[in-house]
BAFI-509722 format. One record per residue: x, y, z of N, C-alpha, C, CB in turn; residue in one letter; residue number from 1. Coordinates in nm, 2 decimals, padded with zeros to 4 digits. Each point is the difference from the previous one (the first is absolute). Glycine has a CB too. Example, Ala and Ser with C-alpha at 12.3 -4.5 7.8 and 13.67 -1.06 7.14 Angstrom:
2
n_c1/n_c2/n_c3/ca_c1/ca_c2/ca_c3/c_c1/c_c2/c_c3/cb_c1/cb_c2/cb_c3/tiro/zadren
01.32/-00.57/00.78/-00.09/00.12/00.00/00.09/00.12/00.00/-00.19/-00.12/00.12/A/1
00.15/00.23/-00.19/00.09/00.11/00.00/-00.08/00.11/00.08/00.12/-00.06/-00.22/S/2
***
This chain:
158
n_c1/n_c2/n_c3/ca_c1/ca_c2/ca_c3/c_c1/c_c2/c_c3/cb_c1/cb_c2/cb_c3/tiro/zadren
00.08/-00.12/00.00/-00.08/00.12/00.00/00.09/00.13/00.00/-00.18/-00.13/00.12/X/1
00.16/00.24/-00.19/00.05/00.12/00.01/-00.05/00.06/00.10/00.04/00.00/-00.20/X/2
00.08/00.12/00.27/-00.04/00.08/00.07/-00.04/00.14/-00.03/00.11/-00.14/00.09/X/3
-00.23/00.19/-00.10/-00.09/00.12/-00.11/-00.01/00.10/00.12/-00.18/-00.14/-00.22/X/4
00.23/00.23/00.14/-00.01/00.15/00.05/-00.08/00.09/-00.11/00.24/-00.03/00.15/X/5
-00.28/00.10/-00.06/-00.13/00.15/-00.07/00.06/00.12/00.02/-00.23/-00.10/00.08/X/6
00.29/00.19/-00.14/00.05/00.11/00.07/-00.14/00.11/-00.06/00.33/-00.07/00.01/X/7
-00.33/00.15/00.07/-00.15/00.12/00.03/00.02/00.12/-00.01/-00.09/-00.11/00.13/X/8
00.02/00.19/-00.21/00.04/00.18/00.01/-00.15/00.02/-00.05/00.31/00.06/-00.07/X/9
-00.30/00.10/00.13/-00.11/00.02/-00.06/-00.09/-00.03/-00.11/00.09/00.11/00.11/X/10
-00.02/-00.08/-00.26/-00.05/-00.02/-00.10/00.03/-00.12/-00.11/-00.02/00.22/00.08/X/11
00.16/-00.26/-00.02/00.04/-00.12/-00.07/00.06/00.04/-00.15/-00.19/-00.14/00.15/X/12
00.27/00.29/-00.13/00.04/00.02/-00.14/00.15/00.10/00.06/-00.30/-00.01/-00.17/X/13
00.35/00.00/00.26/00.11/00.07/00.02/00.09/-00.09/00.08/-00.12/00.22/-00.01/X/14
00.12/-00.24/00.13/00.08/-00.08/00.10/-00.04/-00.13/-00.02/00.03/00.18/00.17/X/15
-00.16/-00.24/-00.15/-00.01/-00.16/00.01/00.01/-00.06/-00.08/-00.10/00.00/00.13/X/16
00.11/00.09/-00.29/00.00/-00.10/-00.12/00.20/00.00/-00.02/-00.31/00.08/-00.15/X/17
00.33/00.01/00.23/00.13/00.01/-00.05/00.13/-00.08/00.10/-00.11/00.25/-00.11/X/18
00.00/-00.24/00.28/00.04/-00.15/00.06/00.02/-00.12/-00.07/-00.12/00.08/00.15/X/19
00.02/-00.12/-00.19/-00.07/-00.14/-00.10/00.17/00.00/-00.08/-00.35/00.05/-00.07/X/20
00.34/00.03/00.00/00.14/-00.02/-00.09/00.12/00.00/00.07/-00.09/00.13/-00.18/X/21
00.11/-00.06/00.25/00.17/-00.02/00.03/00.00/-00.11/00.08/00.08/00.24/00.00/X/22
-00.19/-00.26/00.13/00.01/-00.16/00.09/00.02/-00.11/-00.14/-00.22/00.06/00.25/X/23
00.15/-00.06/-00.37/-00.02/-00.10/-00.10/00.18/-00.04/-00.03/-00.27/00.11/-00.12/X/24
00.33/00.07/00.07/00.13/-00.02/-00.06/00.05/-00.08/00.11/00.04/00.21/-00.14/X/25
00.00/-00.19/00.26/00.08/-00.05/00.10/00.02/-00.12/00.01/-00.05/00.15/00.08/X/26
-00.14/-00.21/-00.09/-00.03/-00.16/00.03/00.07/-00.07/-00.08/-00.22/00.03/00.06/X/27
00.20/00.05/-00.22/00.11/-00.05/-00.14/00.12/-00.05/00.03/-00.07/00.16/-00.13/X/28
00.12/-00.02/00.17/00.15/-00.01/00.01/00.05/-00.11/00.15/00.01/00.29/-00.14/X/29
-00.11/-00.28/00.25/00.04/-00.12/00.06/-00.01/-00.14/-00.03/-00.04/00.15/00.13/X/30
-00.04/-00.22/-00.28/-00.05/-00.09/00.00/-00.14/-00.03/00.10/00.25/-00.03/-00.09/X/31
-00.32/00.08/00.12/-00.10/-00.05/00.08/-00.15/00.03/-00.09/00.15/00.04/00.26/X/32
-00.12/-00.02/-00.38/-00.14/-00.06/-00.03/-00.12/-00.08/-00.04/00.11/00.11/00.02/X/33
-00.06/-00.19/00.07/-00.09/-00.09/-00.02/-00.05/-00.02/00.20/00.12/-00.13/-00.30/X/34
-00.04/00.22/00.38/-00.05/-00.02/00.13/-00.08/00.10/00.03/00.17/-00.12/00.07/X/35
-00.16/00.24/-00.15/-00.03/00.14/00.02/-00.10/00.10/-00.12/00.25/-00.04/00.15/X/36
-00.40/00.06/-00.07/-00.04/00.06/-00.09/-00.01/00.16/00.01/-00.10/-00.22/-00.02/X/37
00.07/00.28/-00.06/-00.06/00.15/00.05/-00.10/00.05/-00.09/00.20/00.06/00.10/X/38
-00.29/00.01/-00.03/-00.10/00.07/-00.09/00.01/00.19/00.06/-00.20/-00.28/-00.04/X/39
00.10/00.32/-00.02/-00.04/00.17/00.07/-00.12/00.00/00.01/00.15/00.14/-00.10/X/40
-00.19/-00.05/00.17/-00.15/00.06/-00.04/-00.06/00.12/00.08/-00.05/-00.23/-00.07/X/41
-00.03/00.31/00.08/-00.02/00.15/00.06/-00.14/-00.06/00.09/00.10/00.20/-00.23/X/42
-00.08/-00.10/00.33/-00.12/00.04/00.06/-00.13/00.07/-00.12/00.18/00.03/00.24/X/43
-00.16/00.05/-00.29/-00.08/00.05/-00.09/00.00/-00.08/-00.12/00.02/00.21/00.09/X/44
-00.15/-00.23/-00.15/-00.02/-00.05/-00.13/00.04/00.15/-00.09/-00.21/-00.22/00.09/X/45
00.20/00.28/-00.05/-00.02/00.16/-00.08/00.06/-00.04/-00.15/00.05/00.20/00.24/X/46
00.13/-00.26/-00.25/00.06/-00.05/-00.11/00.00/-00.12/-00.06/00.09/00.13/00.07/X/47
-00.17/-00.21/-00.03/-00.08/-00.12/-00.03/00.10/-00.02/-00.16/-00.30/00.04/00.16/X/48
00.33/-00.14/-00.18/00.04/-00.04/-00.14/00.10/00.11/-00.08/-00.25/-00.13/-00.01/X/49
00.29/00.22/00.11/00.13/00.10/-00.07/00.10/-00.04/00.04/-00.08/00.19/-00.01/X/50
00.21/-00.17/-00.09/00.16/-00.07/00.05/00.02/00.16/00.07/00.14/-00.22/-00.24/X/51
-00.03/00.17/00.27/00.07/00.08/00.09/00.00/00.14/-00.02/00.13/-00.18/00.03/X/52
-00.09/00.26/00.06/-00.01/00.16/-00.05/00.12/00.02/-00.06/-00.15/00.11/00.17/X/53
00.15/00.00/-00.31/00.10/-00.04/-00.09/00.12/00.05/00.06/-00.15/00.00/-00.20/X/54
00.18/00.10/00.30/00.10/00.07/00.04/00.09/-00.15/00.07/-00.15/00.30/00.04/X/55
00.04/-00.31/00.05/00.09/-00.16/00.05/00.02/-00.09/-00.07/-00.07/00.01/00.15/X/56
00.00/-00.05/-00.25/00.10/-00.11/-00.11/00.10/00.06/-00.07/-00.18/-00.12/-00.06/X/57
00.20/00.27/00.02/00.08/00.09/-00.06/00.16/-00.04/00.11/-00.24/00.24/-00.10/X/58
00.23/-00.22/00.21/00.06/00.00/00.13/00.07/-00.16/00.01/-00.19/00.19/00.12/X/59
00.09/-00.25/-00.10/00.05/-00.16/00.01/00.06/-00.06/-00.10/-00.18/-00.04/00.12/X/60
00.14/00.06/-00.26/00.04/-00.07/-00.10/00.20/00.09/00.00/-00.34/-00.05/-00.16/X/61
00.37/00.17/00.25/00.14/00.01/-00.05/00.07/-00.08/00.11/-00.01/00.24/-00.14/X/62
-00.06/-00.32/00.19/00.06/-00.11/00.13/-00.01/-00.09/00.00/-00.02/00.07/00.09/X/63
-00.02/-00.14/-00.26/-00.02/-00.11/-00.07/-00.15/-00.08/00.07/00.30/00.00/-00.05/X/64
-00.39/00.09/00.11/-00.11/-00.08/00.07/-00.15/00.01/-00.12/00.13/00.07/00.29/X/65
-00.20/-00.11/-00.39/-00.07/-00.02/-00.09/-00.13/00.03/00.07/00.15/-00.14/-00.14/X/66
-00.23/00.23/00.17/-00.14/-00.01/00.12/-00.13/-00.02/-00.17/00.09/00.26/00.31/X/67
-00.12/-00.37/-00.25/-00.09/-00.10/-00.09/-00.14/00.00/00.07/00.21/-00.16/-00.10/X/68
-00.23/00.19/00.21/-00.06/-00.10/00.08/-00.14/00.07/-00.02/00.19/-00.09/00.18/X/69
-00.33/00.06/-00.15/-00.11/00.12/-00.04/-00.09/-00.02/00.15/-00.03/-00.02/-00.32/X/70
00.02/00.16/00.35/-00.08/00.04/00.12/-00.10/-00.10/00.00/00.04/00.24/00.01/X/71
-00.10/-00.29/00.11/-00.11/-00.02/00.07/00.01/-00.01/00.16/-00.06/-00.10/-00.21/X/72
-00.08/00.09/00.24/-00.03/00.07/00.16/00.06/-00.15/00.09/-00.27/00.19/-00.04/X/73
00.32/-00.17/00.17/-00.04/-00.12/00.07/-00.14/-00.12/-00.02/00.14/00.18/00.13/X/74
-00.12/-00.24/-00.07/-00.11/-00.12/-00.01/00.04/-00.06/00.13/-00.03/-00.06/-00.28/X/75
-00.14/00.05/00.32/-00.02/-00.09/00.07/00.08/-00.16/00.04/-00.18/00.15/-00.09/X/76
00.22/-00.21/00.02/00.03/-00.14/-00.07/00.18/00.03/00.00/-00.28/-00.06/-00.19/X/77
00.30/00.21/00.18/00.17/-00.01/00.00/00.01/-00.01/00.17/00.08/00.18/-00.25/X/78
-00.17/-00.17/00.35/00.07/-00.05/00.09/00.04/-00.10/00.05/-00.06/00.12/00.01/X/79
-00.02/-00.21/-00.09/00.03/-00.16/00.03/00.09/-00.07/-00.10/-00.22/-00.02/00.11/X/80
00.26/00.10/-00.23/00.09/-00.04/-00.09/00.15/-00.01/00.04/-00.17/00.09/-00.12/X/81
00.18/00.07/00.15/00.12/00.05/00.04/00.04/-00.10/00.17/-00.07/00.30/-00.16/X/82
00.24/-00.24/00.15/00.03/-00.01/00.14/00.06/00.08/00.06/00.01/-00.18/-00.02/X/83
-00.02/00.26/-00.05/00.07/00.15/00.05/-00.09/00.08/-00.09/00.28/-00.06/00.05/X/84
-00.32/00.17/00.04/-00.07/00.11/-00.08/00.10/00.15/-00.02/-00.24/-00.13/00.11/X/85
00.26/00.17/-00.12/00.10/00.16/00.01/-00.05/00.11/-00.03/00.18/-00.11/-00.06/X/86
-00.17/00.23/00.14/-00.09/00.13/-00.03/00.11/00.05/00.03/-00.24/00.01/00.05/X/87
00.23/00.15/-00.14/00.12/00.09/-00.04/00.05/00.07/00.10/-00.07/00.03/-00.20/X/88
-00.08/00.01/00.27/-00.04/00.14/00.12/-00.10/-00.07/00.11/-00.02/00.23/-00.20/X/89
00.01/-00.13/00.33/-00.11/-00.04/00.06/-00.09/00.00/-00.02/00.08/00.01/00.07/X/90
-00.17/00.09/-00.20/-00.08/00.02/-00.05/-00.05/-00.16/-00.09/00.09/00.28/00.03/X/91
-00.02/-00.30/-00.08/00.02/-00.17/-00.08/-00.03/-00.13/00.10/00.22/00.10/-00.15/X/92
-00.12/-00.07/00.27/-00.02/-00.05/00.12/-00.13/-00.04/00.04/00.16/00.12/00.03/X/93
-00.21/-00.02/00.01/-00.17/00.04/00.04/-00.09/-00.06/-00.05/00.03/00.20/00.02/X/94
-00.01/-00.13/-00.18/-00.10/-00.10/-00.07/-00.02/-00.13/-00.02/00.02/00.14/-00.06/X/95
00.12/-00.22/00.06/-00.01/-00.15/00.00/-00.04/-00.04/00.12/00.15/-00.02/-00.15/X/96
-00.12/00.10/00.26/-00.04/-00.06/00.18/-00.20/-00.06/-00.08/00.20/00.28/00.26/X/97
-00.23/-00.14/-00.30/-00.19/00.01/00.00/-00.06/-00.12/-00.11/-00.02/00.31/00.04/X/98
00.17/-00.33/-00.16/-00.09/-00.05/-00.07/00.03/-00.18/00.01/-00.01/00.24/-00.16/X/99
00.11/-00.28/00.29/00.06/-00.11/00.06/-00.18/-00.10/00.01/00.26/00.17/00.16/X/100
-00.26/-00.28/-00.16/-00.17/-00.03/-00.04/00.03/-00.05/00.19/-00.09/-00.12/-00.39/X/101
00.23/00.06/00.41/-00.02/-00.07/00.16/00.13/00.04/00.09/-00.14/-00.24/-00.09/X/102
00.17/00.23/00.20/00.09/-00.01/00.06/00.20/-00.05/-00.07/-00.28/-00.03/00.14/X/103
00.22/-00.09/-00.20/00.09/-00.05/00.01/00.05/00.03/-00.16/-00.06/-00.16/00.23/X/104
-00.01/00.17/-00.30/00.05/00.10/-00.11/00.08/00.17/00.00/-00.20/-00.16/-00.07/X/105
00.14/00.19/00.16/00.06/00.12/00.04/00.14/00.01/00.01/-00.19/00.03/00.10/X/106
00.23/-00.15/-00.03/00.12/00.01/00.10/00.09/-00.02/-00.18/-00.07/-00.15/00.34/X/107
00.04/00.12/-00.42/00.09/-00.02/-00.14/00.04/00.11/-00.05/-00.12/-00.18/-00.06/X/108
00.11/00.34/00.16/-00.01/00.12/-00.08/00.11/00.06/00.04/-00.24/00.02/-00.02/X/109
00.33/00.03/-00.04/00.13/00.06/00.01/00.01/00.12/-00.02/00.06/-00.16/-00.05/X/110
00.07/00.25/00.08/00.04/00.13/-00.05/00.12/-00.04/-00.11/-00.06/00.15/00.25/X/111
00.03/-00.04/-00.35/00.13/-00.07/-00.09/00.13/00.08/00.06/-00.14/-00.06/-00.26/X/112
00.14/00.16/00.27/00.12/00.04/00.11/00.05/-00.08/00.12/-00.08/00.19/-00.05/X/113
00.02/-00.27/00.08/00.04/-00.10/00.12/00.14/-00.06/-00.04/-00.25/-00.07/00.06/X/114
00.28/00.05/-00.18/00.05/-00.09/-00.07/00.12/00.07/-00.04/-00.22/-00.13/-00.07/X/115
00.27/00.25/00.11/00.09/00.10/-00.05/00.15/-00.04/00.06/-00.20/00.20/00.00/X/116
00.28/-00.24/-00.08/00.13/00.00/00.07/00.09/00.12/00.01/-00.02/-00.22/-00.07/X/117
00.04/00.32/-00.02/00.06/00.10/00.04/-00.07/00.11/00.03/00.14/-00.08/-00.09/X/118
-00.27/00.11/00.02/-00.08/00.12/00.01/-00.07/00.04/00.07/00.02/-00.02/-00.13/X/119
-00.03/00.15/00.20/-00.06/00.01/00.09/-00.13/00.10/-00.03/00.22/-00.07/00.13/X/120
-00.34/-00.02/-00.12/-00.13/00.07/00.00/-00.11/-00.13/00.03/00.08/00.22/-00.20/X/121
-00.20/-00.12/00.26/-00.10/-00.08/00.05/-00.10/-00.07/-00.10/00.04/00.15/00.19/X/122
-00.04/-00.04/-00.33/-00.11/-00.08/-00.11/00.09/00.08/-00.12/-00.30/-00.03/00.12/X/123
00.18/-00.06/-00.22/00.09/00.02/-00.13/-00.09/00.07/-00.07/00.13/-00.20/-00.03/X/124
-00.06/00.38/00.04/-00.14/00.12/-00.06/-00.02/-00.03/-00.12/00.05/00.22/00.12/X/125
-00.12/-00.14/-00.14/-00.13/-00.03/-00.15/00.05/00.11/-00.07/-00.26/-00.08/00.11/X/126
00.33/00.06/-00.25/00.09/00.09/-00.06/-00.10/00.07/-00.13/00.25/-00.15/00.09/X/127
-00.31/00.08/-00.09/-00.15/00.06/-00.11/-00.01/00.12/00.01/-00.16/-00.17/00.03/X/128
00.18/00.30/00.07/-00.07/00.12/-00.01/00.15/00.08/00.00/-00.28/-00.05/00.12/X/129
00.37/-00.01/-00.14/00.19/00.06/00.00/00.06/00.02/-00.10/00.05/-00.11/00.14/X/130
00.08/00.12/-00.15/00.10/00.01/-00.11/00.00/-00.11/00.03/00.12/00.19/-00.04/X/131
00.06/-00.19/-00.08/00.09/-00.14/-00.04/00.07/-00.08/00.16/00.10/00.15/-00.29/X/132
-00.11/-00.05/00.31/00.10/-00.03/00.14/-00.11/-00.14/00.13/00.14/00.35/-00.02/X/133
-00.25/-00.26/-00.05/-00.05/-00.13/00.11/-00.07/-00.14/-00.08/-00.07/00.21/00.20/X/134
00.07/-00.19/-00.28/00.01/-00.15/-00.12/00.12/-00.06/00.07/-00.09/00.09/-00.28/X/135
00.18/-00.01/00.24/00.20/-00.03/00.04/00.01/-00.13/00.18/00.10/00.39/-00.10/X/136
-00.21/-00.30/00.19/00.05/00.02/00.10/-00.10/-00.17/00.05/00.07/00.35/00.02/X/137
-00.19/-00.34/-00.11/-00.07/-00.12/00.06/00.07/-00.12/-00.07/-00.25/00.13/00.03/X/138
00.29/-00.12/-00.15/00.10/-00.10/-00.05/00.10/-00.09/00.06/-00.03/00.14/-00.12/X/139
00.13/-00.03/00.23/00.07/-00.01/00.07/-00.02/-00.07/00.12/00.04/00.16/-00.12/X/140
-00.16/-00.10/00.18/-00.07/-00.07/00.12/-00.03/-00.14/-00.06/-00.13/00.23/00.10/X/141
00.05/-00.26/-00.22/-00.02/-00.16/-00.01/00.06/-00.07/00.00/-00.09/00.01/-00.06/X/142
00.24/00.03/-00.03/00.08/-00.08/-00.04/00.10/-00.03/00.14/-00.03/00.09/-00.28/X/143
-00.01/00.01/00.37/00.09/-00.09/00.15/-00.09/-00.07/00.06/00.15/00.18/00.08/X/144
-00.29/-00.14/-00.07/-00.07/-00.07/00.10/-00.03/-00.17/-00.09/-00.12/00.27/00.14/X/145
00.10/-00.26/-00.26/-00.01/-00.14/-00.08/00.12/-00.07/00.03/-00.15/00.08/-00.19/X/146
00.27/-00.05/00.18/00.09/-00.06/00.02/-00.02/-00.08/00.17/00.13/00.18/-00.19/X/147
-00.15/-00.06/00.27/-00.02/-00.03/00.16/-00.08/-00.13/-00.04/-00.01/00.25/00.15/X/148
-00.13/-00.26/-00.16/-00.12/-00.09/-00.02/00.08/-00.13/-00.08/-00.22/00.21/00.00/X/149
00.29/-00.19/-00.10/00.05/-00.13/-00.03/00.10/-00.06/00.07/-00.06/00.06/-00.20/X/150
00.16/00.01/00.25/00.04/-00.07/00.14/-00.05/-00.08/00.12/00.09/00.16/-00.07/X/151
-00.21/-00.10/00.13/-00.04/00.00/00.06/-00.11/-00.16/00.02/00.08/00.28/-00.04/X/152
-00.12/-00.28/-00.10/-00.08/-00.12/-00.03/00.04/-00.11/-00.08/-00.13/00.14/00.02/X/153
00.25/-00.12/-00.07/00.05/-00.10/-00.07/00.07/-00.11/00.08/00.02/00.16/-00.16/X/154
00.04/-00.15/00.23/00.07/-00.10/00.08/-00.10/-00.10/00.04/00.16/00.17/00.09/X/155
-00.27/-00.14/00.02/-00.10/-00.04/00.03/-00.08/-00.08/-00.09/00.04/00.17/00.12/X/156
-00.06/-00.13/-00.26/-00.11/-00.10/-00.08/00.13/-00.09/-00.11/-00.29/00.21/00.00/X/157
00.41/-00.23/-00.01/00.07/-00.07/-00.02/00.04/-00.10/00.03/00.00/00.13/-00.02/X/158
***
């Protein structure tokens, strides 16, 4: 069985689609995929069936990361899919707490900053209403904290 993770942002077209990809590159480059899945998806349907916002694929693609993936909202059914759920912010946070269907699904719900080995911040801001710099800056943030999370879980399902 694979171990499936969901990473979560508001809209599922800036940070969690762009999670999805770099955790993916990593899994590549460690060989683990076939132990390790990942998907994205938003609290809001609002982008339902749109790829990524173009500034962030503009951003990712010069970091060799391809953002393919197409918005949709959480689901019900991803809590029992997944085993790890991941939200960007506490705002992301929150919402998965309410939309948790029991207890013990809940407990599957993460910060993706948790996962930070050198960087220091509490969430991963929402660069949608910014310059280049904070496309730059959330990039940065994933690509430590995905690394963290594949450390973190690889050993273990090995």
């Amino acid at each position: 069985m694979k171990y499936r993770i969901l990473f979560v942002c508001l809209g599922n077209i800036c940070r969690s689609s762009s999670a999805e990809e770099i955790m993916r590159t990593f899994i590549k480059k460690a060989g683990a995929e076939k132990e390790i899945e990942v998907d994205s998806a938003g609290i809001s349907n609002y982008h339902e069936g749109d790829l990524p916002d173009s500034r962030m694929r503009a951003h990712a693609i010069r970091r060799g990361y391809r953002l393919t993936h197409l918005s949709r909202p959480v689901r019900t059914d991803d809590f029992h899919r997944f085993d790890m759920i991941i939200g960007m912010d506490d705002n992301n946070i929150d919402a998965l707490r309410e939309k948790a269907p029991d207890v013990e699904t809940e407990k599957k719900i993460r910060r993706m900053t948790d996962f930070c080995r050198t960087k220091t911040t509490d969430h991963v801001p929402d660069p949608y209403y910014g310059g280049a710099q904070g496309f730059e800056n959330v990039l940065d943030i994933l690509e430590d904290a995905c690394q963290g999370l594949l450390e973190k879980i690889l050993p273990p399902i090995r």
